[in-house]
N, CA, C and O of each residue as an XYZ file, in Angstrom:
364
protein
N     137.994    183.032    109.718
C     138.681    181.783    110.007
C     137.754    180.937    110.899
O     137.317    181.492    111.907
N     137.388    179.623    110.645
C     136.303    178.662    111.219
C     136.995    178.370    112.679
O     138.038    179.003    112.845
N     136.703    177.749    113.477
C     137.275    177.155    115.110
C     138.542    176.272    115.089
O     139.475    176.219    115.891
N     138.271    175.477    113.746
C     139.197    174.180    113.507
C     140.618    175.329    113.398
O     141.486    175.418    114.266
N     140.582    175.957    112.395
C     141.621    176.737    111.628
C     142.274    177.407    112.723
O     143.380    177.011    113.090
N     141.657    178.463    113.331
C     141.769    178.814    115.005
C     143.022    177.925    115.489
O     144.246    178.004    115.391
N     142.017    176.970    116.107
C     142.778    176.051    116.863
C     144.294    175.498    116.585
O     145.190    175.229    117.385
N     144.244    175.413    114.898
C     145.428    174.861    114.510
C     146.507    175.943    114.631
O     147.673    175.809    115.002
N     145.839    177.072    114.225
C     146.908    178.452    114.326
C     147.431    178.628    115.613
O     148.650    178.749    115.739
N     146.551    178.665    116.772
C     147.078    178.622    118.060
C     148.035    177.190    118.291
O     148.870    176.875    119.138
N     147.719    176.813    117.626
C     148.965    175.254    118.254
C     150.078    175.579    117.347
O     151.190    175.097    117.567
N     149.795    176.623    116.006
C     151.756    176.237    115.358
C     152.329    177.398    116.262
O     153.548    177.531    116.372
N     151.468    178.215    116.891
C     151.823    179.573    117.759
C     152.612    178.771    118.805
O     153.606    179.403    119.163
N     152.501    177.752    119.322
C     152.339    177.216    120.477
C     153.876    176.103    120.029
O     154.841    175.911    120.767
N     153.703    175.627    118.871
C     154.695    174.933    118.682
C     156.089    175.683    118.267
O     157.214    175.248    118.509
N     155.723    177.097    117.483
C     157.200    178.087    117.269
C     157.624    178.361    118.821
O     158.741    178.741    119.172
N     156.634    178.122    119.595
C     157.486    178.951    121.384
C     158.126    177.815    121.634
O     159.339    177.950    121.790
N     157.490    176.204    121.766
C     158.156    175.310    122.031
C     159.515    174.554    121.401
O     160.352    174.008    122.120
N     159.596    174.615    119.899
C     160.830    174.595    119.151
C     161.204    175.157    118.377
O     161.118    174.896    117.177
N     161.927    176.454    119.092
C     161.780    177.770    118.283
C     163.343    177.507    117.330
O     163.763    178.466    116.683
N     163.984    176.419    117.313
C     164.839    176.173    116.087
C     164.319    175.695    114.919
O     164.989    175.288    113.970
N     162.818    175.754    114.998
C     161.978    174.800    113.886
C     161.174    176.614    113.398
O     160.906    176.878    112.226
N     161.036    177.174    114.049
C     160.349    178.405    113.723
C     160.326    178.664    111.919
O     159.220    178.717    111.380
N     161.386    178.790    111.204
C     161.333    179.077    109.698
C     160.843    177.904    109.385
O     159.976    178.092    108.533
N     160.949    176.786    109.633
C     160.499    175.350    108.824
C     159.004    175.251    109.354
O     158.352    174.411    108.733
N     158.497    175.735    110.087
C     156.854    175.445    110.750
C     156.269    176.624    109.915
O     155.198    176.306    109.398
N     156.630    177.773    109.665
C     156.330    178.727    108.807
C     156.090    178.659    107.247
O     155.306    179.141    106.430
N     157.215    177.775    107.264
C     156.786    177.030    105.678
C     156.215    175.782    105.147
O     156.064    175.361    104.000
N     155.921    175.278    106.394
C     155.382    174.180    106.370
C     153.659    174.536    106.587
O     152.782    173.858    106.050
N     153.473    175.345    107.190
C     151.940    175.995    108.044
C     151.760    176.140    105.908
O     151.007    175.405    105.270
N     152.329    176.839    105.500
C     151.736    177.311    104.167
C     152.053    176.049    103.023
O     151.203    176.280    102.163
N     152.602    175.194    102.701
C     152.538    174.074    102.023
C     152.197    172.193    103.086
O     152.188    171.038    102.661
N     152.082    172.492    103.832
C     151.378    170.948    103.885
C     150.535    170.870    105.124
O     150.627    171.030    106.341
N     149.646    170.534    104.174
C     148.399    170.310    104.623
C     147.993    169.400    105.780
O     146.810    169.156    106.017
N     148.989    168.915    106.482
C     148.720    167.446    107.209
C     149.382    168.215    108.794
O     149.159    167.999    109.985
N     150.168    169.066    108.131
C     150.454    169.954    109.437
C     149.306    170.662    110.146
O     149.017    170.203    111.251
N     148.671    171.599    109.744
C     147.222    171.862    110.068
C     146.947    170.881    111.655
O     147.026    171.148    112.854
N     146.546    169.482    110.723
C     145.655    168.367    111.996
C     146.489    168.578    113.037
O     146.096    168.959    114.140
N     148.266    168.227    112.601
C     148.640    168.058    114.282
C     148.882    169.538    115.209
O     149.081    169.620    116.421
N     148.798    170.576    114.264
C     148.618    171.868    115.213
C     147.378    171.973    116.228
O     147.255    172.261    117.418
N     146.468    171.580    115.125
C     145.521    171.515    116.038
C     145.232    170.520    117.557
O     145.009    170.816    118.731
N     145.386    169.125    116.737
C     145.100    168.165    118.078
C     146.565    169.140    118.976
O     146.101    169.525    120.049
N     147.673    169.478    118.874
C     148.499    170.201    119.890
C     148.060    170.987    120.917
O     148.250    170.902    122.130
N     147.225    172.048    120.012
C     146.077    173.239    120.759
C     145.537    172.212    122.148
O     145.744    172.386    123.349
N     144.774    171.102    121.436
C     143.909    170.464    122.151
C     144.118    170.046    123.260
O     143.425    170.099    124.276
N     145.996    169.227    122.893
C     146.320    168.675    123.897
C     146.572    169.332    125.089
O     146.231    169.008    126.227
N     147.537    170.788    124.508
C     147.755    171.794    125.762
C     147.150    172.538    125.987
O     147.846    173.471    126.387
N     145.877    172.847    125.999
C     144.686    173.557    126.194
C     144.529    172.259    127.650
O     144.886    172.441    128.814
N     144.011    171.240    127.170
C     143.519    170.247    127.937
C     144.882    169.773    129.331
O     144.651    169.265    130.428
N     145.836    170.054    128.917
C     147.020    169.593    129.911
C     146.969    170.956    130.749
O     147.080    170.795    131.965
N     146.810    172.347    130.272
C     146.942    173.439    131.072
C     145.439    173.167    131.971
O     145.551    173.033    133.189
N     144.223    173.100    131.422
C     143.219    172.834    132.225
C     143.283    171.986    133.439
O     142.791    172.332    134.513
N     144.005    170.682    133.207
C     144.275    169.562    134.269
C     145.294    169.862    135.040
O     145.294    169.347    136.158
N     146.596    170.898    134.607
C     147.119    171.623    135.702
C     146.326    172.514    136.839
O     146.196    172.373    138.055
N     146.020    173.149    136.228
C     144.955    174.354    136.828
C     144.378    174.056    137.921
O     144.452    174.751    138.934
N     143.547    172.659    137.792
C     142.903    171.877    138.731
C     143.715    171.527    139.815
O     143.450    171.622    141.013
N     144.735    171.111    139.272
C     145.794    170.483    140.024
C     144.986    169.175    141.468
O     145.209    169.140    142.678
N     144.467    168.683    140.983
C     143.427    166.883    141.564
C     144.548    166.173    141.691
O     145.259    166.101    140.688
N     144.880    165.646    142.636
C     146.296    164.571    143.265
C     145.409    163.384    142.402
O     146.098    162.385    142.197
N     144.422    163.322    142.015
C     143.402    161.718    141.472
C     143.974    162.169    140.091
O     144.049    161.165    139.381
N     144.381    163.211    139.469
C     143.985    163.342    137.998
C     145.730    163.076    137.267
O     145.898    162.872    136.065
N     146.954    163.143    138.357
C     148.304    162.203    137.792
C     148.566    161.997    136.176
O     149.068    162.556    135.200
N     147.849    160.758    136.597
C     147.409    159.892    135.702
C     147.404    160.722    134.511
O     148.339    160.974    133.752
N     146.208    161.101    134.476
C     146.102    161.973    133.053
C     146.819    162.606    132.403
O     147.140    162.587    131.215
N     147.233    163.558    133.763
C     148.100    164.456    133.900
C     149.424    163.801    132.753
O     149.724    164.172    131.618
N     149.821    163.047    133.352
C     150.912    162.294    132.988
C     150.986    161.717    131.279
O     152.049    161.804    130.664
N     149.903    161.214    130.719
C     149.256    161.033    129.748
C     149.360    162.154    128.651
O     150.122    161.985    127.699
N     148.587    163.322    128.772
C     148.310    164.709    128.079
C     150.150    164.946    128.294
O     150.730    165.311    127.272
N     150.809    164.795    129.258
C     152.454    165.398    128.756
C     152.887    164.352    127.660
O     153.499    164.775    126.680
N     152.629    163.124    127.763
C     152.992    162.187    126.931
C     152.730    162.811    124.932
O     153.470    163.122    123.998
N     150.870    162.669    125.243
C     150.521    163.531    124.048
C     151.479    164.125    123.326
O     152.132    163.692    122.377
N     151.503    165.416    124.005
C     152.244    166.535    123.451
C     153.285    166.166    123.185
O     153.584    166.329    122.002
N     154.453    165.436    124.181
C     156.003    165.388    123.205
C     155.772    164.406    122.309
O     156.730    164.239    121.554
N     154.825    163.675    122.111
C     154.898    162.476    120.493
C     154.382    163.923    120.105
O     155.366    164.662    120.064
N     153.543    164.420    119.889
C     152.871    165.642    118.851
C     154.240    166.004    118.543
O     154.743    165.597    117.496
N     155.062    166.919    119.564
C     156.285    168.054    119.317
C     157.018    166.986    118.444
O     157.310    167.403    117.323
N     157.323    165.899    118.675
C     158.062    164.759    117.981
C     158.191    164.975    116.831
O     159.170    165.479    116.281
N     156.795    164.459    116.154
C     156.401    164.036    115.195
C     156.640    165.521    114.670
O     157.645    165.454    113.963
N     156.158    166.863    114.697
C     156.150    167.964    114.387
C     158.074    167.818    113.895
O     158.579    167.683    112.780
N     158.449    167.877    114.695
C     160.214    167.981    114.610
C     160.508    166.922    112.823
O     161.009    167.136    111.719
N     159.873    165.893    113.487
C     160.527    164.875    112.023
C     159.631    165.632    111.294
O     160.311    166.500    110.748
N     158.346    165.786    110.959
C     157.964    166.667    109.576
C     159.081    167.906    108.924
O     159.400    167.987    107.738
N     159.481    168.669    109.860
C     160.726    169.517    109.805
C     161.788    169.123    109.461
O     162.414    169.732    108.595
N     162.262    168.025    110.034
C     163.461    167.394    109.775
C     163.346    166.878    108.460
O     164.379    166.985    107.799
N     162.181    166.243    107.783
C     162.204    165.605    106.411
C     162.306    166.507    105.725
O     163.306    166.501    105.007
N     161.207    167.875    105.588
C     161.069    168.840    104.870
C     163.203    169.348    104.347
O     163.776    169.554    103.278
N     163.611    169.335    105.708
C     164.819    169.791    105.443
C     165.845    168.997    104.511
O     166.824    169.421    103.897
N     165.390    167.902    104.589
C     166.530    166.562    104.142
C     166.063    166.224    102.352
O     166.676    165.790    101.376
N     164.358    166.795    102.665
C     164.053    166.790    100.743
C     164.808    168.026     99.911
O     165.398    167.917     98.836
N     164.598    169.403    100.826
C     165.313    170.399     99.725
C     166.923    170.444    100.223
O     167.407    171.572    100.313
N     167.396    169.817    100.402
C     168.800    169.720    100.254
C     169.337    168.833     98.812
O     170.539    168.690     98.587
């Protein structure tokens, strides 16, 4: 498995802990669409990069801070409505 692929796997890992009512629909989604992949990954990225800027914990870095949480819930968002459509087509 290449770094990209990696990365994306660790972010749907990352996204079944975070909306674990989406768990069967991210499972079937990880194996038919392809567009899921990107945002697992940029996810990885984001909370890789938001846990790093915790870590630090810089009273200057807020900002960012604040930013990278932003990231992630449009990511989890957007993740949710892919789920939510998936659900509303096979009905």
């Amino acid at each position: 498995m290449d770094a990209a692929r990696e990365a994306a796997h660790r972010g749907l890992l990352k996204l079944m802990l975070r909306l674990p009512s989406f768990r069967g629909q991210l499972h079937l989604l990880w194996q038919n669409d392809v567009g899921l992949e990107a945002l697992c990954e940029a996810y990885e990225d984001a909370t890789a990069t938001l846990e790093r800027l915790l870590r630090k914990s810089d009273a200057g870095e807020e900002g960012l801070i604040d930013e990278y949480r932003a990231v992630c819930l449009e990511l989890e968002s957007d993740v949710r409505s892919r789920c939510l459509s998936r659900l509303a087509r096979s009905r």
